[in-house]
VOMARNU-479764 format. One record per residue (C-alpha): residue number from 1; residue in three letters; x, y, z. Coordinates in Angstrom, 2 decimals. Each point is the difference from the previous one (the first is absolute). Layout:
BEGIN
{NUM,ALA,{X,Y,Z}};
...
This chain:
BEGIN
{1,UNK,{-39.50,18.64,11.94}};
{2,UNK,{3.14,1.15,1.48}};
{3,UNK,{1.62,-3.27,-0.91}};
{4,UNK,{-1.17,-0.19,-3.28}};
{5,UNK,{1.00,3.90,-1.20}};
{6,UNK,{3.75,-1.53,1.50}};
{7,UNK,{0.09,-3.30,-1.86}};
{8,UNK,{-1.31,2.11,-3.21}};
{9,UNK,{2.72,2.41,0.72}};
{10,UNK,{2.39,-2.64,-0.27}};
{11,UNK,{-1.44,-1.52,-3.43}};
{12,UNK,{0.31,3.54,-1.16}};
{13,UNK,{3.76,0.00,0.73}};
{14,UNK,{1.01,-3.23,-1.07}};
{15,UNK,{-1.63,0.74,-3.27}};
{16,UNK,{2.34,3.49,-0.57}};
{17,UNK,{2.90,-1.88,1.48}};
{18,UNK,{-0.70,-2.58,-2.49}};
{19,UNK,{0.41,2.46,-2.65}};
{20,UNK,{2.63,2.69,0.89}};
{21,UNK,{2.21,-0.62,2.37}};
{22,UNK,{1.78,-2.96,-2.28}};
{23,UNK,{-0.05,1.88,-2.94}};
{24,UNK,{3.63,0.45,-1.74}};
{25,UNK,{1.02,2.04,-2.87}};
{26,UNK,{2.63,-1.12,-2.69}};
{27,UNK,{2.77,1.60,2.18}};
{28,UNK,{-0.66,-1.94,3.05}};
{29,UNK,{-0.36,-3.01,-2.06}};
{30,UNK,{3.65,1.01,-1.70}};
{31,UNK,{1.44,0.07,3.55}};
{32,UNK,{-1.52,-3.05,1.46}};
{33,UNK,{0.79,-2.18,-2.54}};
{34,UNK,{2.05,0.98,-2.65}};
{35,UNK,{2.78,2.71,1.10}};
{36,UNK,{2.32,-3.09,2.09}};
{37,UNK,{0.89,-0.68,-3.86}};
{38,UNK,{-0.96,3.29,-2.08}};
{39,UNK,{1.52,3.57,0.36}};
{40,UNK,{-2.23,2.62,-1.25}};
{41,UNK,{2.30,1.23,-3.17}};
{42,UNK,{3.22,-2.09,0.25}};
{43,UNK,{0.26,-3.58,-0.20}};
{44,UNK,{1.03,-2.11,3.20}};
{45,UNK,{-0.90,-3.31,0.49}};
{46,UNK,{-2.76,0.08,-2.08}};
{47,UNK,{0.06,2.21,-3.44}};
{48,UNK,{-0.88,2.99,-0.17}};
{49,UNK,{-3.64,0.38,-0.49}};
{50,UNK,{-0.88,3.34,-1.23}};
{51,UNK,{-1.38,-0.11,-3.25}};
{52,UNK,{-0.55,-3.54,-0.10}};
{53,UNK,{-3.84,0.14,-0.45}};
{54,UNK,{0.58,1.57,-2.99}};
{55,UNK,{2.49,-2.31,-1.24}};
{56,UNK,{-2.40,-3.28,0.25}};
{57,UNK,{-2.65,2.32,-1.60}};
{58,UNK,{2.39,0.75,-3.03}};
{59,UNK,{0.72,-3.77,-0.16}};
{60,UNK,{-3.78,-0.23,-0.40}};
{61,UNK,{0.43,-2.08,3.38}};
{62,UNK,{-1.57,2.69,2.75}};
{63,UNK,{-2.75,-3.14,0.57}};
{64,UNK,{2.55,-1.88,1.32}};
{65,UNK,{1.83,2.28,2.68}};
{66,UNK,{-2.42,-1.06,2.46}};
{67,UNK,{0.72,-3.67,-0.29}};
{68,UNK,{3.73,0.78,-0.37}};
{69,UNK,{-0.14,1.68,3.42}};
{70,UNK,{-2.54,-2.41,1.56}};
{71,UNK,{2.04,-2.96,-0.95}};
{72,UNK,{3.01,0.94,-2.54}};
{73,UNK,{1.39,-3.86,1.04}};
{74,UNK,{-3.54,-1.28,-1.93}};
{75,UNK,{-0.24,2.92,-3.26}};
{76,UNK,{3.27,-1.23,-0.79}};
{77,UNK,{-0.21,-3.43,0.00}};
{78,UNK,{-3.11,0.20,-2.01}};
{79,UNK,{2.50,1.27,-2.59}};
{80,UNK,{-2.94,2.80,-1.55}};
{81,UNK,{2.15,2.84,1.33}};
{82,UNK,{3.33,1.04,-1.92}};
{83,UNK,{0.44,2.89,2.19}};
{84,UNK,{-0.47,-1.95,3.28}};
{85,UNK,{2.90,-2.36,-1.64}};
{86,UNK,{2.01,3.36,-0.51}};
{87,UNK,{-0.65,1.28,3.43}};
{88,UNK,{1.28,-3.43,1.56}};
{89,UNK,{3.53,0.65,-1.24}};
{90,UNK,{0.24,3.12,2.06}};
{91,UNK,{0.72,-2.06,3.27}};
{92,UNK,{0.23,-3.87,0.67}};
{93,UNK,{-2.23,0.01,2.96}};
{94,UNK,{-3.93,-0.23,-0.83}};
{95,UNK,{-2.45,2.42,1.10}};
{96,UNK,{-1.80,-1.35,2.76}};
{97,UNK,{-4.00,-0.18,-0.50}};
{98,UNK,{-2.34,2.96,1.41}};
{99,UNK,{-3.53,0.13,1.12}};
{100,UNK,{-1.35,3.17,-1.96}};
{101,UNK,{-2.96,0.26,-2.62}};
{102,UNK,{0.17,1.97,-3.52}};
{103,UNK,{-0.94,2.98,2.10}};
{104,UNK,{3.32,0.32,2.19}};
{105,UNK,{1.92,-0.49,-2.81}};
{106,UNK,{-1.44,3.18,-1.10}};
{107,UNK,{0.48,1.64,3.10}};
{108,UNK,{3.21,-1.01,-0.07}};
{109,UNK,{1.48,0.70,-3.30}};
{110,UNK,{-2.01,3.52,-0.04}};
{111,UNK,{1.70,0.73,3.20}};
{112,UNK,{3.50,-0.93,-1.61}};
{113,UNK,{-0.83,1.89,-3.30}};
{114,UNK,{-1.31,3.01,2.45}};
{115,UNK,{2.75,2.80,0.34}};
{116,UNK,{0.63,0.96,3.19}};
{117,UNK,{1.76,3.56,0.34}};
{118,UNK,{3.05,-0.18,2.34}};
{119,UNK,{1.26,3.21,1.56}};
{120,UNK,{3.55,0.99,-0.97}};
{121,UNK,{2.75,-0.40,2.68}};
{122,UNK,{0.69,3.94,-0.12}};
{123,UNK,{-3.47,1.29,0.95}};
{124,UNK,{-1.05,-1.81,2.51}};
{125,UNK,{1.49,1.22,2.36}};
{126,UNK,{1.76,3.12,0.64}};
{127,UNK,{3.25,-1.19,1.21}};
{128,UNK,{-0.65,-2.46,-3.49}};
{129,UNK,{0.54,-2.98,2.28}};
{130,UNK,{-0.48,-3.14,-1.96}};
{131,UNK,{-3.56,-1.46,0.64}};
{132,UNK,{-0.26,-3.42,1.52}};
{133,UNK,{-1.49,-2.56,-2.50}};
{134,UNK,{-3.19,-1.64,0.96}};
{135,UNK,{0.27,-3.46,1.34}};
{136,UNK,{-2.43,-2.55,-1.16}};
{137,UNK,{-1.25,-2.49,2.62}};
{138,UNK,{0.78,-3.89,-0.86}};
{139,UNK,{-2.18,-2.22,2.81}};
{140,UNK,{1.79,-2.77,1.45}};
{141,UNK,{-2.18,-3.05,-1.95}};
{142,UNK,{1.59,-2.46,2.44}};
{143,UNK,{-1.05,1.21,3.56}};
{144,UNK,{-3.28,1.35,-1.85}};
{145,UNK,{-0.55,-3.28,-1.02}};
{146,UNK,{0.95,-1.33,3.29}};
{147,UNK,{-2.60,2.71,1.78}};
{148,UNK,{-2.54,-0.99,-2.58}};
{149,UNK,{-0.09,-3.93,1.51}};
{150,UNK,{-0.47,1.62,3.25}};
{151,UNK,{-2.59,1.90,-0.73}};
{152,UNK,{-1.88,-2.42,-1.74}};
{153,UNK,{0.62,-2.53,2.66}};
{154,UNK,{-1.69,3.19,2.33}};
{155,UNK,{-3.02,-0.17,-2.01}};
{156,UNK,{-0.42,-3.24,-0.84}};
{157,UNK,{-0.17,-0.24,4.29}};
{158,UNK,{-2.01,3.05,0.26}};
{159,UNK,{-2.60,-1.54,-2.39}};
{160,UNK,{-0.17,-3.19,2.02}};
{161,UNK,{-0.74,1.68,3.26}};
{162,UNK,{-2.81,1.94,-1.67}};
{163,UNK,{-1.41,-2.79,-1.82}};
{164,UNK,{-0.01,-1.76,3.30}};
{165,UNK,{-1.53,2.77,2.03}};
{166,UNK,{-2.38,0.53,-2.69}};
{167,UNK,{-0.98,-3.35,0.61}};
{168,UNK,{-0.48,0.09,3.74}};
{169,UNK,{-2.31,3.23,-0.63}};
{170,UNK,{-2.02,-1.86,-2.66}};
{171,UNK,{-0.30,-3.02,2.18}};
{172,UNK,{-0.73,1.92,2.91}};
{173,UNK,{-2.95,1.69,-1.78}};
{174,UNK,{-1.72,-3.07,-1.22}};
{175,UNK,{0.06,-1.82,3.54}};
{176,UNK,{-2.94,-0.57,1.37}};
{177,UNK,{1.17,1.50,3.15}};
{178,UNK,{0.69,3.19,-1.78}};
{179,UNK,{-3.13,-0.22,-1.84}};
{180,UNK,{-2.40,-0.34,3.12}};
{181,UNK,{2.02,3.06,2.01}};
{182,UNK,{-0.67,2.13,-3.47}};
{183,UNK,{-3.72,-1.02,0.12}};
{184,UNK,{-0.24,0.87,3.81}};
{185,UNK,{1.51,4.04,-0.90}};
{186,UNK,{-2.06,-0.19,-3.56}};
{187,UNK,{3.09,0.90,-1.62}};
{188,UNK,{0.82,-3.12,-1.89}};
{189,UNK,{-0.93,1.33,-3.86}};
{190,UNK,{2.31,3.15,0.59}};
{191,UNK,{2.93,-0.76,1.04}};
{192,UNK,{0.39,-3.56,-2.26}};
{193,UNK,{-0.61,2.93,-3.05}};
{194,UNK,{2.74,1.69,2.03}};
{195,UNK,{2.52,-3.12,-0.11}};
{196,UNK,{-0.67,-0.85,-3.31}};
{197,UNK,{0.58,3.50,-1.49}};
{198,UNK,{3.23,0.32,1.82}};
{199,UNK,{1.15,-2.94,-1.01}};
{200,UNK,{-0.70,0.62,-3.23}};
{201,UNK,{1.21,4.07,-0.18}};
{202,UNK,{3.56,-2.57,0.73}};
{203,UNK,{0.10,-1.89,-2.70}};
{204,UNK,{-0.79,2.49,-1.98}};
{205,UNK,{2.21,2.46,1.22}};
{206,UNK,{2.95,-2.88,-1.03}};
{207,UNK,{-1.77,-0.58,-3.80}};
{208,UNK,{0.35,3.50,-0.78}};
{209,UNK,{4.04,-0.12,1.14}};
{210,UNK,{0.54,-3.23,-1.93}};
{211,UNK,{-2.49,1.60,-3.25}};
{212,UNK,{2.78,1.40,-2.74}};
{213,UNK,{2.70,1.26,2.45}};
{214,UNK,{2.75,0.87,-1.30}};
{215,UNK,{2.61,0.19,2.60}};
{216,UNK,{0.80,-3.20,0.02}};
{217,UNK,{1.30,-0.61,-3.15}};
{218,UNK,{2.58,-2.73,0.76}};
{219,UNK,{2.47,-0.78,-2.50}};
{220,UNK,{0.92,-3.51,-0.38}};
{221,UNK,{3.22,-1.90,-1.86}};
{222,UNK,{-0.01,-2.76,-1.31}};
{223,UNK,{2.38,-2.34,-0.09}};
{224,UNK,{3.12,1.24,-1.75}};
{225,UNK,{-1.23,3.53,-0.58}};
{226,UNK,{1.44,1.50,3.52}};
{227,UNK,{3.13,1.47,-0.09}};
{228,UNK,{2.39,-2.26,2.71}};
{229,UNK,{-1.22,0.87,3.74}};
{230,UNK,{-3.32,1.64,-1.08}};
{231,UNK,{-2.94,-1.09,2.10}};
{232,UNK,{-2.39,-2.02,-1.85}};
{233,UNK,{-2.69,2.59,0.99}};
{234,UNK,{0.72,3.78,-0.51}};
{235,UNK,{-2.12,1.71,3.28}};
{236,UNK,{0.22,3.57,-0.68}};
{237,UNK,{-0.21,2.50,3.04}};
{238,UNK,{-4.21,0.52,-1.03}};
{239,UNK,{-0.39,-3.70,0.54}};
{240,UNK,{1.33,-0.04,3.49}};
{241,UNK,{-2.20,3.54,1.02}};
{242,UNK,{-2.65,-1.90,-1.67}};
{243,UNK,{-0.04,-3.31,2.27}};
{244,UNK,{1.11,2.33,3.07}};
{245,UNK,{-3.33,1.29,-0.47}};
{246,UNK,{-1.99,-2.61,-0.45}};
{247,UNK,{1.56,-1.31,3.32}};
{248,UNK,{-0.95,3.28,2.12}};
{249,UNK,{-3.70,-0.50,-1.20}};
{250,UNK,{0.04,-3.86,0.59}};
{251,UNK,{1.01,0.84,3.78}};
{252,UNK,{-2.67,2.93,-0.09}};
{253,UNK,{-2.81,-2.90,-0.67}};
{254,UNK,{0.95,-2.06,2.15}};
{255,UNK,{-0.33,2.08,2.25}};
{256,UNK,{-3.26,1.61,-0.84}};
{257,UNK,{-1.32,-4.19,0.09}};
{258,UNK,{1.58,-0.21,3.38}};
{259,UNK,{-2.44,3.45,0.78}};
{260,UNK,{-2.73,-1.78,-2.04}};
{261,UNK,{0.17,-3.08,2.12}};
{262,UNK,{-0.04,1.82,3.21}};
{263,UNK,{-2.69,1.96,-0.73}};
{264,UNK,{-1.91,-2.93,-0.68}};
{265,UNK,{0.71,-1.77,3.04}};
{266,UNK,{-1.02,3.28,1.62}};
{267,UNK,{-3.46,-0.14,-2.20}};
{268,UNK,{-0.93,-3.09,1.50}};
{269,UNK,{1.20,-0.28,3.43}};
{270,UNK,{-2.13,0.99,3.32}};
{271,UNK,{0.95,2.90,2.00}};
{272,UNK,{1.25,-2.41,2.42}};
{273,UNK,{1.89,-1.96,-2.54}};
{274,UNK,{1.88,3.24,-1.23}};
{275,UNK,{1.33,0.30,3.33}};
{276,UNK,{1.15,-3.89,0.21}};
{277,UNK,{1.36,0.83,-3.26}};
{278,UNK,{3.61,0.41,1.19}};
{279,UNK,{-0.28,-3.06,1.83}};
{280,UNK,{1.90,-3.63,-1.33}};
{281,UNK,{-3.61,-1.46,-0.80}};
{282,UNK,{-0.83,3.08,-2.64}};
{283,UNK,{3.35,-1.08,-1.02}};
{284,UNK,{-0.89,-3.96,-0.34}};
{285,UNK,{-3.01,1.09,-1.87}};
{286,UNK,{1.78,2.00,-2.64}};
{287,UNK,{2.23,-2.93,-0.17}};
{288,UNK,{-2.61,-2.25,-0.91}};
{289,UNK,{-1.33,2.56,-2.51}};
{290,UNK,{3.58,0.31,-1.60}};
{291,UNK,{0.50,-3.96,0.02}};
{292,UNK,{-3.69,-0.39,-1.51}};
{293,UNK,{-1.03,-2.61,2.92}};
{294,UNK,{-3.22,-0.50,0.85}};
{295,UNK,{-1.34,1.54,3.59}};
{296,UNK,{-0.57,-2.84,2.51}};
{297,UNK,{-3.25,0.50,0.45}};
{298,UNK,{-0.28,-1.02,-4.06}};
{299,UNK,{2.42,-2.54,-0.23}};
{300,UNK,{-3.06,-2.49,0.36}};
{301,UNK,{-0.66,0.13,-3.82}};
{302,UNK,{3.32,-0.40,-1.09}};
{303,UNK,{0.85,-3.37,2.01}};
{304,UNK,{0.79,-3.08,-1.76}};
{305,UNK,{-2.25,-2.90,-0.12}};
{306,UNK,{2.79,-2.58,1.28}};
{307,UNK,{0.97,-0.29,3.24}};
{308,UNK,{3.08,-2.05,1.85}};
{309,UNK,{-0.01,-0.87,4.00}};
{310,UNK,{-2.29,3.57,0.03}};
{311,UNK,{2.32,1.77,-1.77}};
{312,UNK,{-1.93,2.12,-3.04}};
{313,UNK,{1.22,1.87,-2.43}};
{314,UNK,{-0.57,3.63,-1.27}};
{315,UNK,{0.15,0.93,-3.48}};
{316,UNK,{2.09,3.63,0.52}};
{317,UNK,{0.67,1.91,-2.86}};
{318,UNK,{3.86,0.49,-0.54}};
{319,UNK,{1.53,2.77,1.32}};
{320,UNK,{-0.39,2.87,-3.06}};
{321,UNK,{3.49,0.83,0.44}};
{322,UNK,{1.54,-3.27,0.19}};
{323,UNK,{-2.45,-0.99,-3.79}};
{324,UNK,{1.45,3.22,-1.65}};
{325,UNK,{3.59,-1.23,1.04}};
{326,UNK,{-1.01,-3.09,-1.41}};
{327,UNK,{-1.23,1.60,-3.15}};
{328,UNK,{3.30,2.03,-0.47}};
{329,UNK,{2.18,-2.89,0.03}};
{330,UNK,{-2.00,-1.84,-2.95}};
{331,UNK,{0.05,3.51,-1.68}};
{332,UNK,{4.06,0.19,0.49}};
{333,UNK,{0.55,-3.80,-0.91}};
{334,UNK,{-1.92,0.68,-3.48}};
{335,UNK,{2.02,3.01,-0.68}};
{336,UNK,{3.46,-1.91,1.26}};
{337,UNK,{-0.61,-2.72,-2.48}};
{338,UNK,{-0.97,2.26,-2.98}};
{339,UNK,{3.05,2.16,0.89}};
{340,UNK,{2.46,-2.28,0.38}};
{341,UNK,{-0.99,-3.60,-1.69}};
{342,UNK,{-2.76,1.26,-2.96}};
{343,UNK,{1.13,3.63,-1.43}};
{344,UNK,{3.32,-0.74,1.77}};
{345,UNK,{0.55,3.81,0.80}};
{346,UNK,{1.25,-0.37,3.23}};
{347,UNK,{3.57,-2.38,0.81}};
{348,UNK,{0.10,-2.86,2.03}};
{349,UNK,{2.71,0.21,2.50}};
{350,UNK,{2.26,-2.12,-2.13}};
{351,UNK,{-0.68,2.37,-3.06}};
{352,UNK,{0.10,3.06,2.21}};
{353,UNK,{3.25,-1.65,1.94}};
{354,UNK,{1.71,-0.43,-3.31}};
{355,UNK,{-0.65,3.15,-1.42}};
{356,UNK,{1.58,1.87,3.23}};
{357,UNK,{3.17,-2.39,-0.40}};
{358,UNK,{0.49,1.05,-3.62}};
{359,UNK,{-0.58,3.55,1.11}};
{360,UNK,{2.60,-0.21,3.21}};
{361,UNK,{2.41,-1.64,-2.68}};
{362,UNK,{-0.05,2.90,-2.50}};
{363,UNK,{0.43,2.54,3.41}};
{364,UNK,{2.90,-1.70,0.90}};
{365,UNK,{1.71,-0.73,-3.30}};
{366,UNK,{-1.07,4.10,-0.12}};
{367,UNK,{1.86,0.67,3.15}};
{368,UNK,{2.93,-2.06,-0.69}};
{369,UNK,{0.62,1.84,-3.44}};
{370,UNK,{-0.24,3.04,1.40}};
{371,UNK,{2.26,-0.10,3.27}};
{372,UNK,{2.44,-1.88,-2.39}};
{373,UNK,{-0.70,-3.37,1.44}};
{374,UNK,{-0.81,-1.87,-2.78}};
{375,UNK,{2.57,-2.86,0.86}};
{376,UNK,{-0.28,-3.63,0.01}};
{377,UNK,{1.84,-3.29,-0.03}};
{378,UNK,{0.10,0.60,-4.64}};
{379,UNK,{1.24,3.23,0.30}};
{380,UNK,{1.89,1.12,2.85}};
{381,UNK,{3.99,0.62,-0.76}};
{382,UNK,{3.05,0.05,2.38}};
{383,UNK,{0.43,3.35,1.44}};
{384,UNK,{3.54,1.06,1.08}};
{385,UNK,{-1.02,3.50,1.50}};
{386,UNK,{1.70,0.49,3.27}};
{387,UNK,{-3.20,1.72,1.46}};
{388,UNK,{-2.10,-3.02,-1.07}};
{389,UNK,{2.57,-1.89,1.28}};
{390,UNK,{-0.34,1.26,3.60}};
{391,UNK,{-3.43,0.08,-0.09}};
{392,UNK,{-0.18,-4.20,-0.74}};
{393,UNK,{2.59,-0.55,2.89}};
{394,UNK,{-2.29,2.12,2.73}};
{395,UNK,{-2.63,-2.41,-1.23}};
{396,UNK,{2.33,-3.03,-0.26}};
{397,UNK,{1.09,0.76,3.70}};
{398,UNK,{-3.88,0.60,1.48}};
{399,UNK,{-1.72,-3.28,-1.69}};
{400,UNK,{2.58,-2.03,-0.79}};
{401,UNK,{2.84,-0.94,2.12}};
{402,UNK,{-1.93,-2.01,2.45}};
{403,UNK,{0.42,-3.02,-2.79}};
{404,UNK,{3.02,1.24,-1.87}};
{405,UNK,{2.32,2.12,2.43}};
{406,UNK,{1.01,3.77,-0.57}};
{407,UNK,{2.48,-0.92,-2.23}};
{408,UNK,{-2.19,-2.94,-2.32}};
{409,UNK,{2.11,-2.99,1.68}};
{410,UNK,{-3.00,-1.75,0.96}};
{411,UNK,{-1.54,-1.01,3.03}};
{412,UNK,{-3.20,-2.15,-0.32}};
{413,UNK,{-0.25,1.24,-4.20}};
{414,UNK,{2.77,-0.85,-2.30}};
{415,UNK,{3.12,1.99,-0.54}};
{416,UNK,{-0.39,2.66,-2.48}};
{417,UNK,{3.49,1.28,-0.19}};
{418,UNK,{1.50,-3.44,-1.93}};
{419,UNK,{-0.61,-0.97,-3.69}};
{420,UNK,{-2.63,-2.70,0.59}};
{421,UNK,{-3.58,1.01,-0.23}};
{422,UNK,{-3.30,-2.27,0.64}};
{423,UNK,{-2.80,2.50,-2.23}};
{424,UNK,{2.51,1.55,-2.63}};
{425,UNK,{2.43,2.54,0.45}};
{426,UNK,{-0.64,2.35,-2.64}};
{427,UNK,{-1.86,3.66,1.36}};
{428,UNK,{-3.01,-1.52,-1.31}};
{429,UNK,{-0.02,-3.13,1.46}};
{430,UNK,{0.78,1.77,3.76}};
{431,UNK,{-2.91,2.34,-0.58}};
{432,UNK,{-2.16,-2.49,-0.36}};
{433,UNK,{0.99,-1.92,2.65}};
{434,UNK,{0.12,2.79,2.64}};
{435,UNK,{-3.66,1.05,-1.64}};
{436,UNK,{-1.80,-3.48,0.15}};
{437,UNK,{1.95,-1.39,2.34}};
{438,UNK,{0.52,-3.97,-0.13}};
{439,UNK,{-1.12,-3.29,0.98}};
{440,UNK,{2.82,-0.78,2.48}};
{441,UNK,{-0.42,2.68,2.56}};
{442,UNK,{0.44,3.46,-1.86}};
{443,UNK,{-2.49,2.10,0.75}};
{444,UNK,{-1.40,2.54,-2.77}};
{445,UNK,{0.54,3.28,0.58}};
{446,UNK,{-1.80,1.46,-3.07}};
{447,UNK,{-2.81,0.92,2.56}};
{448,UNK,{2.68,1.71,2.21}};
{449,UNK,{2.37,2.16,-2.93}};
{450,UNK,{-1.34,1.95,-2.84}};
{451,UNK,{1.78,-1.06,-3.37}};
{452,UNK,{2.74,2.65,0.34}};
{453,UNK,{1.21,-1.91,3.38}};
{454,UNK,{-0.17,-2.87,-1.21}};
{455,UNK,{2.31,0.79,-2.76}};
{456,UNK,{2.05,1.89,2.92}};
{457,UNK,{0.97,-3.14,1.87}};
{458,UNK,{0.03,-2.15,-3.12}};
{459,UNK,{2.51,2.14,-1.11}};
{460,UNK,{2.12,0.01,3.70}};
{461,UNK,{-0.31,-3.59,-0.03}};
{462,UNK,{1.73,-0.27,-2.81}};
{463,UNK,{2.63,2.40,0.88}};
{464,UNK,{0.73,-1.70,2.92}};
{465,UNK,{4.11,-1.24,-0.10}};
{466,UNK,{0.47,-3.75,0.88}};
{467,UNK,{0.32,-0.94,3.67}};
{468,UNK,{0.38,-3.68,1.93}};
{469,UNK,{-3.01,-0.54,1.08}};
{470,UNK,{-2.19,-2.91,0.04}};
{471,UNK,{0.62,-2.76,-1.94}};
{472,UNK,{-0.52,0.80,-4.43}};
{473,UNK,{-3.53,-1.29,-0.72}};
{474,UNK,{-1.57,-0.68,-3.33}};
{475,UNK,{0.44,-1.18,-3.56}};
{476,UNK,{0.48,3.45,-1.79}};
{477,UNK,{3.70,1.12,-0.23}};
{478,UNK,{0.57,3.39,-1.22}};
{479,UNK,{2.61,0.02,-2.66}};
């Protein structure tokens, strides 16, 4: 009785979890996923969106601001919305898709439309100190998203290990061994209705979590609705309570199965056994029950019929453990293939390897332009700057002069001080060379010198005033 009021008590609980403790207003839906773009009363990012319910309603288009706000990428490509056309022009980058019904739209936009009275600066306090603004709460979608593959990974291992131990308690009950102990305490009829309700009080407490709960309403983009380094899943701060939970009651079953199967071994051993209980054979014998092998003393009607130099065979079960491994892994191949080869949501490594190249590209480029690096081998230009100047012969002087001397003679390199030249004497031409390096020996240094170096020695090369050196070398005669 006692464990039956507990396991209702927990139905009971899960049921007005189910159906409060996710519940969100049109404000918390504003904050969560709409105020990174949107500022209540101004326009930011995103327009301005008070009064805009009543704008699509006066365009005899209020049907549509659901879809426009589910997916505004899809309402106006359909080309049936001239207002969704209208609202595009406000800002080049699409709205990215959201996972909300007709009735958070509501919410939302009556929250929006809903004056909120804001005390004046002067009364509230008395020294009229001006009040701090509220500050909304943006989650971090990329380590939420990150903490949301953990978790899952958490439960999916969590469910194993109680599928498994489920297992070993089911298989334990309908052994013949257990069976004939039961029959010896006349107890067998009670406590298999006690196994079986527990068991299923579990899986039931788990339907009514999964049955219409709201908190984990993921939103998903599709491809080219994200804005540039969204997540491709949007795990609000709910979701990750949500699957937190889930996690602390998956550990509290497996636990109460660990108590279950105890209890039973209890039920069935001998006074005598109990006490040889802590010994390595109770041990072995839990083993075998976990493993699903046969006791010895039955392994007489599982042996083979062939038999080699009096060698037989048993017919073992596989390990339960080692079958749901096996289970998983044609489970994860199916969903690899549709993933990556059938729906092709996922990128192979090439894909995915290309993708990050393009991306590292534009950050560099992005870095370049903005610390005024931005040079290459088309457009760099002679500079004549004294401090530039300086700067080329430090470098001139640290990498160079073990092939061309301090002062450009030449050593093992050519001379650089006289008017022949191997690669082309023009500022371009020496850039290059000192970038790329060349064929005969010159190593590149483009790895070594940011663009503005390069142009730095380039430039003290060039300045350098003719010395006798090594002997002229090349076909290019500067005129």
């Amino acid at each position: 009785m006692k464990k039956s009021y507990i396991i209702s008590s927990a139905l009971l609980f899960m049921m007005l979890f189910n159906a409060t403790i996710f519940a969100q207003d049109g404000e918390a839906i504003f904050k969560s996923k709409c105020s990174a773009c949107h500022i209540l009363g101004k326009d930011g990012t995103g327009p301005n969106l008070a009064g805009a319910k009543q704008k699509w309603v006066d365009a005899g288009e209020g049907d549509m601001l659901a879809e426009w706000v589910k997916n505004s990428t899809a309402l106006i490509a359909g080309g049936k919305s001239k207002l969704a056309n209208e609202i595009k022009a406000y800002s080049p980058m699409d709205m990215p898709a959201q996972d909300v019904t007709p009735a958070d739209v509501d919410a939302i936009f009556t929250f929006i439309d809903t004056p909120v009275a804001t005390p004046s600066i002067e009364n509230t306090s008395p020294t009229n100190k001006p009040v701090t603004p509220e500050v909304t709460y943006i989650p971090n979608y990329n380590d939420n998203l990150t903490l949301f593959y953990w978790l899952l990974l958490a439960i999916a291992i969590l469910a194993i290990g109680i599928i498994i131990m489920s297992s070993s308690i089911m298989n334990l009950a309908k052994s013949d061994y257990f069976k004939n102990k039961l029959a010896e305490k006349n107890a067998k009829e009670e406590n298999n209705s006690s196994i079986n309700t527990t068991l299923i009080a579990i899986l039931g407490m788990f339907g009514l979590m999964a049955m219409n709960n709201s908190s984990l309403a993921l939103s998903f983009n599709s491809p080219g609705e994200a804005v540039e380094k969204a997540p491709w899943l949007m795990v609000e701060n709910s979701d990750i309570y949500f699957l937190i939970a889930i996690n602390l009651i998956l550990v509290a079953v497996i636990f109460y199965l660990k108590g279950m199967f105890k209890n039973l071994m209890n039920l069935i051993r001998s006074k005598e056994e109990t006490v040889v209980a802590d010994t390595p054979k109770a041990m072995k014998k839990i083993n075998k029950v976990l493993t699903d092998v046969v006791p010895i003393e039955e392994e007489e009607s599982i042996l083979m019929h062939h038999e080699y130099d009096g060698i037989r065979e048993l017919d073992n079960n596989l390990p339960p453990w080692w079958v749901w491994m096996f289970v998983i892994t044609i489970i994860f191949a199916v969903v690899y293939l549709f993933n990556y080869h059938i729906l092709k949501t996922g990128d192979l490594q090439y894909t995915a390897y290309e993708k990050e190249m393009k991306q590292a590209d534009k950050e560099v480029k992005a870095y370049l332009e903005a610390n005024a690096m931005d040079i290459d081998e088309t457009s760099v230009t002679l500079s004549t700057d004294s401090g530039d100047l300086d700067k080329g012969k430090a470098l001139f002087e640290t990498n160079c002069v073990t092939c061309h001397n301090p002062k450009g003679e030449g050593i093992i390199g050519p001379n650089l001080t006289d008017k022949n030249w191997i690669y082309g004497y023009d500022i371009k031409d020496v850039f290059k060379t000192i970038k790329n390096g060349t064929s005969n020996g010159m190593p590149e240094h483009g790895s070594k010198f940011n663009p503005v170096q390069i142009q730095q020695v380039a430039s003290f090369v060039l300045s350098l005033p003719e010395t006798k050196g090594k002997e002229a070398q090349g076909d290019i005669i500067e005129k």
